[in-house]
C-alpha positions, 0 to 999 in steps of 0.5 A: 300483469305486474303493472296493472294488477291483472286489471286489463280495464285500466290497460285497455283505457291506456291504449285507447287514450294512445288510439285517440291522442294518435287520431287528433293529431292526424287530425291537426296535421293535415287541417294545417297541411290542408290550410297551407296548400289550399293557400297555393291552390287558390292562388292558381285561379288568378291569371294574367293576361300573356301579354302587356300591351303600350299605347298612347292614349292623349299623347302620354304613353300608358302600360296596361295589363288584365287581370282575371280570377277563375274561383267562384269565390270572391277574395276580399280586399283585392290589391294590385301592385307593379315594379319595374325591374331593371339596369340602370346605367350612369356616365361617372367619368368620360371613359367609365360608366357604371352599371347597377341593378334597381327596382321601382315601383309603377303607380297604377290607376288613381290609387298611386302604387295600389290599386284596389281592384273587385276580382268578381269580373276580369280587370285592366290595370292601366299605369301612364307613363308621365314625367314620374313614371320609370319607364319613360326615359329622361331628356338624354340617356346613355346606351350599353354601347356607350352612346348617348341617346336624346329623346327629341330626336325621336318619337316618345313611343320609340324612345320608350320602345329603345330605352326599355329594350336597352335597360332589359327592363321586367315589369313584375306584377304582384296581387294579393288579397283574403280569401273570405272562405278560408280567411287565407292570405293569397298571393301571387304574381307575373312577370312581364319582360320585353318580349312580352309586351306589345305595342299600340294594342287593345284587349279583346273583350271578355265579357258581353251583356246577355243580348249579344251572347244570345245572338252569338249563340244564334238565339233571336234577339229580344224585341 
């Protein structure tokens, strides 16, 4: 009564300016906390293939992997890129070597070390193994055990097969893109490391023109 003269008009404005400024921020807060872990969710919906598969393909050893997206909803500029992780070994002296840790990037597809994918159907990301490429050994390169290896003495799938296990080499995929709902940037990423690859194999197909789902599904075949 000291404070407001007996008029409890003028407290009851108060306390509903105090209700409606704690409800806007209960508001706010979770808009923001919503648009942050949509963010994370979405990014759940892209998928990798479990496996990394190598094979030649005109005599020039190629990785490849699949891509997927699980959400109904299209993601806008779409990109794809690939490194390659791994130990890198140098002879300095007859009796010392030494040993570091490097990351290169992998050029993918013609679009050099991005690769602008459409996310509406299921995707292959191909890199070929040429003379640029990390992957692909050089000429002559030392093991962990000290011996020197040369490729000419070998086949290049099993030097790439003996290099990549001898460097422990991870190939780490990264993909990224706009949500056109939310306008969310989405990221996520894979990791391949040797036990996850395999090699001269193909992808199985995913997606079949409707003639032949009709007849897997036993319907009749259109005439």
């Amino acid at each position: 009564n000291n404070y407001f003269n007996s008029c409890w008009s003028q407290f009851l404005l108060v306390l509903f300016q105090v209700c409606c400024s704690i409800v806007f921020d209960a508001i706010a807060i979770g808009l923001i906390f919503q648009r942050i872990s949509r963010g994370n969710k979405r990014a759940k919906t892209i998928v990798f293939s479990d496996k990394a598969t190598i094979r030649c393909v005109r005599g020039v050893p190629c990785l490849y992997f699949r891509i997927g997206e699980l959400c109904h909803r299209d993601l806008v500029e779409a990109s794809v890129k690939a490194y390659c992780v791994m130990h890198d070994r140098q002879q300095l002296f007859s009796h010392r070597r030494t040993r570091n840790f490097v990351t290169r990037p992998l050029k993918l597809g013609m679009d050099g070390f991005v690769a602008r994918i459409l996310m509406n159907i299921p995707q292959v990301v191909a890199h070929e193994m040429d003379g640029t490429s990390p992957l692909r050994p050089p000429n002559e390169w030392i093991k962990s055990s000290g011996k020197i290896v040369r490729c000419r003495d070998m086949t290049i799938t099993e030097a790439v097969r003996e290099f990549a296990g001898d460097r422990d080499l991870e190939i780490i995929v990264v993909a990224e893109g706009t949500d056109e709902s939310t306008g969310t940037v989405i990221q996520t990423r894979h990791s391949y490391t040797y036990n996850d690859r395999v090699w001269n194999h193909e992808f199985t197909d995913c997606i079949l023109p409707a003639e032949i789902s009709n007849i897997d599904e036993g319907q009749d075949a259109p005439k």
